[in-house]
VOBA-1610 file (N, C-alpha, C; in pm, whole numbers, padded with zeros to 5 digits, always signed):
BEGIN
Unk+04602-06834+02357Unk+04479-06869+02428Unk+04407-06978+02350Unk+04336-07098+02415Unk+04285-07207+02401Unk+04139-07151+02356Unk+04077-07148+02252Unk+03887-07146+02247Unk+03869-07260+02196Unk+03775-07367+02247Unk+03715-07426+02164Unk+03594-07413+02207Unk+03532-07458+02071Unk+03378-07490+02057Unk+03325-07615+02063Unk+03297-07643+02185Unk+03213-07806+02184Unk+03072-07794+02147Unk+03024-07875+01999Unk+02929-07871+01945Unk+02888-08040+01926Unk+02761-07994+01936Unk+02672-08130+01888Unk+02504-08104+01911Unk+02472-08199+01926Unk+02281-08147+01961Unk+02261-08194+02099Unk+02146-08124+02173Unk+02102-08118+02282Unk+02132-08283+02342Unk+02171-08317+02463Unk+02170-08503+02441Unk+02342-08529+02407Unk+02374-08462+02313Unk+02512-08537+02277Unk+02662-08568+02396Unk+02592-08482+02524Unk+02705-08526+02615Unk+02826-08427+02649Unk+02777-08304+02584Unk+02858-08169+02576Unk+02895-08071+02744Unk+02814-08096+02816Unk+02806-08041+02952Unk+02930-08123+03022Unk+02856-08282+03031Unk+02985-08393+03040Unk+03120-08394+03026Unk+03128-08383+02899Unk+03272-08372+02870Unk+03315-08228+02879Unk+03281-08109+02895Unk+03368-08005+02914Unk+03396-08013+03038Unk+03321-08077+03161Unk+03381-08074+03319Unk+03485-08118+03284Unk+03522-08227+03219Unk+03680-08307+03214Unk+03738-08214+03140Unk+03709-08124+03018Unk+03774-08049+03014Unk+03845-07934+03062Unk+03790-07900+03160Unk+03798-07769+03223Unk+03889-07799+03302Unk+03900-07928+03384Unk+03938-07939+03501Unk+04080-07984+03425Unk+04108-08055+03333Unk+04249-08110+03262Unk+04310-08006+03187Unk+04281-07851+03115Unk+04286-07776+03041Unk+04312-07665+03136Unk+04196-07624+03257Unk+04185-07524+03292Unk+04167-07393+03263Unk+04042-07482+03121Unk+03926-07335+03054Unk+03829-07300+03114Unk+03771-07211+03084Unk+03650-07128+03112Unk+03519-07202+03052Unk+03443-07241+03125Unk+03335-07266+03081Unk+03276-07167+03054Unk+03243-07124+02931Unk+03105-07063+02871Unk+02982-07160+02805Unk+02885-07169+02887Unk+02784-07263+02860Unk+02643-07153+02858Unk+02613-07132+02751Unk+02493-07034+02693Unk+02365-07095+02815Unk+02340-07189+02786Unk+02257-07274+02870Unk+02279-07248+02991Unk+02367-07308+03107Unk+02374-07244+03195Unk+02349-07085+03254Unk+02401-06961+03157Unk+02395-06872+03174Unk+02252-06801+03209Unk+02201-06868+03068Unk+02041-06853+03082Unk+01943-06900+03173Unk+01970-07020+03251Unk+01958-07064+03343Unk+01974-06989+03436Unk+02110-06939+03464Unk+02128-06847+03592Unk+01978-06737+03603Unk+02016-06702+03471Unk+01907-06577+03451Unk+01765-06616+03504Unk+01708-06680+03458Unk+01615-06775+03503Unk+01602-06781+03656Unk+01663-06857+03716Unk+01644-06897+03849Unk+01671-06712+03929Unk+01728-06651+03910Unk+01753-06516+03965Unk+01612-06447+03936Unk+01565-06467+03792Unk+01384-06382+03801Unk+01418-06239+03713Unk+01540-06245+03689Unk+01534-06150+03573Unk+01467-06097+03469Unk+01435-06003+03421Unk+01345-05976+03283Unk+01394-06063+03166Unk+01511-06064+03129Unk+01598-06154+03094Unk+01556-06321+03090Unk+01553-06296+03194Unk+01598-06480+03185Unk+01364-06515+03212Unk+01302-06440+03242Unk+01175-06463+03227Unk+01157-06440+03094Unk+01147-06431+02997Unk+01146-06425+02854Unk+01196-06524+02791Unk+01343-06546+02839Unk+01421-06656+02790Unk+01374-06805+02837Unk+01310-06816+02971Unk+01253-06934+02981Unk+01112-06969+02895Unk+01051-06816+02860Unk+00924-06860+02831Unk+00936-06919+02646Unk+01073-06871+02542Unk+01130-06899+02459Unk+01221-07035+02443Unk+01256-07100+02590Unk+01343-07191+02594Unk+01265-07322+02617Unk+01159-07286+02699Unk+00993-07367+02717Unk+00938-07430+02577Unk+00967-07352+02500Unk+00895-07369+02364Unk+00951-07419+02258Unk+01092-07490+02326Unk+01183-07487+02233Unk+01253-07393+02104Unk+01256-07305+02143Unk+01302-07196+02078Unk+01389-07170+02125Unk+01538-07044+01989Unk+01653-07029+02074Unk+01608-06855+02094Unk+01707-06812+02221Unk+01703-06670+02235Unk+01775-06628+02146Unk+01735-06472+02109Unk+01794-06375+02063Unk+01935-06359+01995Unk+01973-06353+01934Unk+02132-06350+01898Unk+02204-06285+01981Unk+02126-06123+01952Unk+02242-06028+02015Unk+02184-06056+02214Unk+02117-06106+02257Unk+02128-06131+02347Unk+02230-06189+02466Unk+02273-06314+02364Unk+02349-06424+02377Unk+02502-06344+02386Unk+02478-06290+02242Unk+02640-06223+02221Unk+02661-06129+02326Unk+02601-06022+02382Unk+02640-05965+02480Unk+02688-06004+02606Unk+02600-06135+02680Unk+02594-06220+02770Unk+02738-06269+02765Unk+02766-06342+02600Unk+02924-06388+02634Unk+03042-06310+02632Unk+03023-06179+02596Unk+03127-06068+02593Unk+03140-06036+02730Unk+03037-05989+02778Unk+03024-05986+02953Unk+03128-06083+03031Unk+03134-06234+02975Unk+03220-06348+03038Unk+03342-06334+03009Unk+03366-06309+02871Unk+03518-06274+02805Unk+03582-06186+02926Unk+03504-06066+02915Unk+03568-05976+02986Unk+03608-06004+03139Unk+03463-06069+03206Unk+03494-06114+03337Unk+03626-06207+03370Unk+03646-06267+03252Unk+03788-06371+03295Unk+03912-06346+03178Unk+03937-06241+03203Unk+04038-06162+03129Unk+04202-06258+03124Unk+04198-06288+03226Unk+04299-06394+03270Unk+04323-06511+03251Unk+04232-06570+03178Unk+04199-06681+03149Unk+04256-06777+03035Unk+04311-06952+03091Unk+04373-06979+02920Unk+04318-06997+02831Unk+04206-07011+02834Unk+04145-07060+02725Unk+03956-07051+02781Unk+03852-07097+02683Unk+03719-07072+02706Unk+03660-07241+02628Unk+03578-07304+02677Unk+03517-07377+02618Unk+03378-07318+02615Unk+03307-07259+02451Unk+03205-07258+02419Unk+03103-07348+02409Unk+03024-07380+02508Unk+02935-07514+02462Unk+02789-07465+02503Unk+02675-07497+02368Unk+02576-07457+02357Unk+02625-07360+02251Unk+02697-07291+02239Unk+02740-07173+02118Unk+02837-07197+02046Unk+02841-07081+01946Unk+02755-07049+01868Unk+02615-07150+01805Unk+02538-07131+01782Unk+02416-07191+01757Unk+02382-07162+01613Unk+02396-07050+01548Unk+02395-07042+01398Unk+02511-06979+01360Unk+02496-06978+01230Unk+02601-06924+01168Unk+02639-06756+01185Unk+02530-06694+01215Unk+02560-06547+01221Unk+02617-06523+01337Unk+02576-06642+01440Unk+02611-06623+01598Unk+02786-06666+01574Unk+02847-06777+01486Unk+02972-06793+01462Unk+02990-06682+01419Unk+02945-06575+01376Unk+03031-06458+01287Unk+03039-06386+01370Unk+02942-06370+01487Unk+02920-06226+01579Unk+03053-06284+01642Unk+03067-06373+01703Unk+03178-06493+01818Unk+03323-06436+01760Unk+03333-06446+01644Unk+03431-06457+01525Unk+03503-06315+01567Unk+03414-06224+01542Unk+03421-06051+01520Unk+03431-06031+01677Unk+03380-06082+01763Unk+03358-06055+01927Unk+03511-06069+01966Unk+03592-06204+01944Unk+03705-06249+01951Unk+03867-06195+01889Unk+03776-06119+01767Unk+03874-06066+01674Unk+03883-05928+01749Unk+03832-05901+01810Unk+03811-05722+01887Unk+03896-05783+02035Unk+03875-05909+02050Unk+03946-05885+02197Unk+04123-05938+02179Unk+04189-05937+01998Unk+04292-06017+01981Unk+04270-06169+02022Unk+04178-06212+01987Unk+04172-06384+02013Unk+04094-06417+01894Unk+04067-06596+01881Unk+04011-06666+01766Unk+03984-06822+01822Unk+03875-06831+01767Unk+03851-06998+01778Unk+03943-07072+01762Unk+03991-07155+01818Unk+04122-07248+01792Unk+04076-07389+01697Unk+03949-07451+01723Unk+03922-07545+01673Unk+03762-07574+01747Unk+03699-07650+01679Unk+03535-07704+01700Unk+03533-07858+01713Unk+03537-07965+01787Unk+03511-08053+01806Unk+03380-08075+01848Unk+03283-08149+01727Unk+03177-08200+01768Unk+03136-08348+01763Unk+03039-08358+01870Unk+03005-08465+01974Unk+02886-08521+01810Unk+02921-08647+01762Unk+02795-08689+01674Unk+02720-08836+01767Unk+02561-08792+01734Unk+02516-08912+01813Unk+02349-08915+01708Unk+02334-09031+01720Unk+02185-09069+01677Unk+02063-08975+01701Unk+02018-08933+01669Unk+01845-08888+01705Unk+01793-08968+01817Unk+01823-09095+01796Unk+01723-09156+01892Unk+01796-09208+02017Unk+01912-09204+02035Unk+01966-09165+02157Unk+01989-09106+02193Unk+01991-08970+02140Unk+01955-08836+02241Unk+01859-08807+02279Unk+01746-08839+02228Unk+01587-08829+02261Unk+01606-08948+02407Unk+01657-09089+02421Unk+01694-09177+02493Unk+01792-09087+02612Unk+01833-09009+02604Unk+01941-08944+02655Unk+01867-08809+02739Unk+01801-08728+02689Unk+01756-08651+02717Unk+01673-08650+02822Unk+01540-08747+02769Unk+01462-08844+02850Unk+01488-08861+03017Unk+01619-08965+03005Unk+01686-08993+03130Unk+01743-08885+03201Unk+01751-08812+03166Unk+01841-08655+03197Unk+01722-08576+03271Unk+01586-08566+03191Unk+01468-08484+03293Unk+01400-08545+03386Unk+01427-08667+03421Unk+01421-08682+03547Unk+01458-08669+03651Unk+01588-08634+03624Unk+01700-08564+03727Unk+01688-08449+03735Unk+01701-08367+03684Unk+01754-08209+03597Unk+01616-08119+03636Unk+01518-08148+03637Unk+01425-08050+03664Unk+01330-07945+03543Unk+01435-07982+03427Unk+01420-07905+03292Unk+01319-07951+03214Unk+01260-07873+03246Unk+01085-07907+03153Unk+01115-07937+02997Unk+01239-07902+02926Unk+01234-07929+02808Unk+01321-08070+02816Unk+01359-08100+02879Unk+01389-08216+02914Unk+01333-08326+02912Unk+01234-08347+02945Unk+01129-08416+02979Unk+00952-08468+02939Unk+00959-08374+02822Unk+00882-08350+02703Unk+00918-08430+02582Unk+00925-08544+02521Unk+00979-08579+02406Unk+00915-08493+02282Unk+00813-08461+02301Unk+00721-08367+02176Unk+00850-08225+02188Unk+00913-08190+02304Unk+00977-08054+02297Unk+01125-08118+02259Unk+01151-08217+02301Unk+01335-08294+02283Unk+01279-08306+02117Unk+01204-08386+02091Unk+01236-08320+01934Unk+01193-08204+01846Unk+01116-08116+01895Unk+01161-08001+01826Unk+01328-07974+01840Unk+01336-07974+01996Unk+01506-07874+01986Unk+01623-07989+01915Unk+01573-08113+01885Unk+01666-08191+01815Unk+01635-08113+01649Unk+01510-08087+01554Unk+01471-08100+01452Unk+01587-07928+01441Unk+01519-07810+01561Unk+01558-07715+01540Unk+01768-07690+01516Unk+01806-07782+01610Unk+01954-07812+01603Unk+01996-07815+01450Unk+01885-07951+01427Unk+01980-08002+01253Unk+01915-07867+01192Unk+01824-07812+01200Unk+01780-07700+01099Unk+01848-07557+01061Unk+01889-07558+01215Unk+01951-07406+01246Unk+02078-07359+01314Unk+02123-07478+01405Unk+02286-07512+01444Unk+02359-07600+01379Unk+02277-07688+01320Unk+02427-07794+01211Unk+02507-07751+01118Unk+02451-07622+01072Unk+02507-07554+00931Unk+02649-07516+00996Unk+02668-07436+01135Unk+02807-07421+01172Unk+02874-07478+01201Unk+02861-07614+01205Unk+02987-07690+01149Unk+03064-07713+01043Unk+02990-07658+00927Unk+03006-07626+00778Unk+03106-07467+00801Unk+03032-07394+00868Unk+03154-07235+00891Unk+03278-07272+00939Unk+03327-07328+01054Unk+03442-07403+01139Unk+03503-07479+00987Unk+03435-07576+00923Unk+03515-07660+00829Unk+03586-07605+00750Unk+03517-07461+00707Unk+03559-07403+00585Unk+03719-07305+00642Unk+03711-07319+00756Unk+03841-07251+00817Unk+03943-07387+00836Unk+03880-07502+00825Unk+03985-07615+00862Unk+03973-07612+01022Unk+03873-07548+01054Unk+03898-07581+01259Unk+03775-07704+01268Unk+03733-07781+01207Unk+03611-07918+01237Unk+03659-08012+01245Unk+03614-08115+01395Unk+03659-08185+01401Unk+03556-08283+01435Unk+03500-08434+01426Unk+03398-08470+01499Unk+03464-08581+01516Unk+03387-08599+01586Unk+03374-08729+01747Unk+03274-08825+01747Unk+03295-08969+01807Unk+03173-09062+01828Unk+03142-09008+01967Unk+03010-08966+01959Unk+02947-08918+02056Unk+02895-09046+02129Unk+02924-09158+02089Unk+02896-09275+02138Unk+02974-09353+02187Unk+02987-09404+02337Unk+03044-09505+02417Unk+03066-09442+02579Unk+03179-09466+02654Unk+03213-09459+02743Unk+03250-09331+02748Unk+03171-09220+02875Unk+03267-09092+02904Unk+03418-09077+02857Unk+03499-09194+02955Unk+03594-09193+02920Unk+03705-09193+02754Unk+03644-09334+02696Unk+03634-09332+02539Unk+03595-09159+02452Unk+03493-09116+02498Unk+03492-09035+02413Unk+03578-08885+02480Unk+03624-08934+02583Unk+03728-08791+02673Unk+03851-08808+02595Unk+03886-08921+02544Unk+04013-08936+02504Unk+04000-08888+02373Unk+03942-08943+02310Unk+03895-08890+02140Unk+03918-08769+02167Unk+03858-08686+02253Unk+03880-08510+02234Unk+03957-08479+02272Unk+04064-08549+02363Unk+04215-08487+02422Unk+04308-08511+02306Unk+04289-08607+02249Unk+04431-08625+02091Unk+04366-08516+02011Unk+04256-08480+01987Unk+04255-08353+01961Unk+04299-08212+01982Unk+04232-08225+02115Unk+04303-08118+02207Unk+04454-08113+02233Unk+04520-08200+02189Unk+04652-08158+02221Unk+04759-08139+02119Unk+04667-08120+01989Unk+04715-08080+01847Unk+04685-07889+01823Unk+04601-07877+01928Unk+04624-07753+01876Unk+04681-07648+01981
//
């Protein structure tokens, strides 16, 4: 079974490129974001908490998250592979993922992350909440907290992935295409 982890910061183009992945691979999207979203738009206790935390640029809960994606594991039992994107987010969340995976006989295969400027993802983001509807979107005072909070509290797990030899990064910069290919000579090493 195929896992990867598409990592980078909010902006870096991660939603993007897993459609091409999914559809060339024929993984599972697990997108934390989305999920929470769902939750959200449904009016859940859940996902009303999580917006009023996601509003503020803040991340949810650990064990929240982790349950949410065990729930998905299980739902697509059948499945070749999973692209994680938005997760793990810290390092304990790579360990829960780690231990979650190790209980179902599976393992991260590899982490390819998306690297891009600060100030074109803030440029990126920007252009994105005008479309998107996402109040954190559209806030540059909130796009950089969740940029500051990324390097503070999700960059370190790229350091966990390295230390296993599964890190890989990417120019998060140029053409969809350009950077689809960068992650398929990847993707087709492991």
């Amino acid at each position: 079974m195929l896992n990867l982890v598409l990592f980078g910061p909010p902006g870096a183009g991660k939603g993007t490129q897993s459609e091409k992945l999914i559809e060339k691979y024929q993984l599972v999207h697990l997108s934390t974001g989305d999920i929470l979203r769902s939750e959200i738009s449904n009016g859940t206790a859940l996902g009303l908490e999580a917006k009023k935390l996601m509003d503020q640029g803040v991340l949810v809960p650990d064990e929240v998250v982790i349950g949410m994606i065990s729930n998905k594991l299980d739902a697509n039992k059948d499945a070749r592979g999973f692209i994680f994107d938005g997760f793990p987010r810290t390092v304990a969340q790579a360990e829960a993922l780690d231990s979650l995976l190790t209980s179902k006989s599976s393992a991260i295969s590899g982490m390819i992350a998306l690297v891009v400027e600060p100030v074109e993802l803030e440029k990126r983001l920007l252009l994105r909440g005008k479309d998107s509807g996402r109040p954190d979107d559209a806030n540059p005072e909130i796009i950089r907290k969740r940029i500051s909070e990324y390097n503070s509290k999700t960059a370190p797990v790229a350091n966990y992935y390295k230390d296993q030899n599964k890190l890989t990064s990417i120019n998060g910069i140029g053409s969809i295409d350009e950077i689809f290919s960068s992650i398929c000579a990847v993707m087709d090493t492991y």
